[in-house]
N, C-alpha and C positions, 0 to 999 in steps of 0.2 A: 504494500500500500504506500503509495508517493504523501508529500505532505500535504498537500491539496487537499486527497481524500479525508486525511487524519484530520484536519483542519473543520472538513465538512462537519464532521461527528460534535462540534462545538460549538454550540447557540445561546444566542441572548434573545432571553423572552422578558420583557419587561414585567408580567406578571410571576414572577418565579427567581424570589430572592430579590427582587429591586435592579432587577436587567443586570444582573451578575452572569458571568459566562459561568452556562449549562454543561452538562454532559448529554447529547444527543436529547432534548426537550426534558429530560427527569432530573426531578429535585436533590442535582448533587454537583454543587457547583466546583469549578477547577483546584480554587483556592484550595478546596477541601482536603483534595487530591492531592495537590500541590505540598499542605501543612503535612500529611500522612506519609508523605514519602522523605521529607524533611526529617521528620520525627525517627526516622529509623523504620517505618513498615517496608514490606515487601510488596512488590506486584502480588506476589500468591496470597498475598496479604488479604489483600484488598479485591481479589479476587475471591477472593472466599467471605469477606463482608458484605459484599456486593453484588450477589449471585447472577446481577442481567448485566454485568460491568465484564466489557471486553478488553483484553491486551491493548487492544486498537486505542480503547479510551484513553486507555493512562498515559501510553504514547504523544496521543493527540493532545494532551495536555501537558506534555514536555515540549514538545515541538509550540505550543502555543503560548507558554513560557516567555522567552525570552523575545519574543515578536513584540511581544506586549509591555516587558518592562525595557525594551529599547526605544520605545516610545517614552518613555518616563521625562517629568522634565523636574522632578524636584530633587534635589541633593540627598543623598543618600546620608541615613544615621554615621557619626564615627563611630570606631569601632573600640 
């Protein structure tokens, strides 16, 4: 699957979460994704949390990662 596709799988619905980017139209936003894989889970992780959540997902919310915080225009926390 190219990123395009993977890209496809990620929606904003303004009725769901406050137009937060989606996982394919269901109430589990990127961020979510994003925190759980930060935190130390697994794909098989979240794969087993998430039983209608495909590889593709988690994927497509790596790839849609850094699209999105290179748009960023605020200074980053020090560290």
């Amino acid at each position: 699957m190219n990123e395009q596709q993977l890209l496809e799988r990620i929606t904003v619905n303004t009725q769901i979460f406050g137009g937060k980017a989606i996982i394919r139209g269901r109430r589990l936003a990127v961020e979510h994704i994003l925190g759980m894989l930060a935190a130390g889970d697994t794909i098989e992780t979240l794969l087993e949390a998430y039983p209608w959540l495909e590889r593709e997902d988690v994927q497509a919310c790596l790839v849609y990662a850094p699209r999105l915080v290179g748009h960023e225009r605020v200074k980053p926390f020090p560290l």
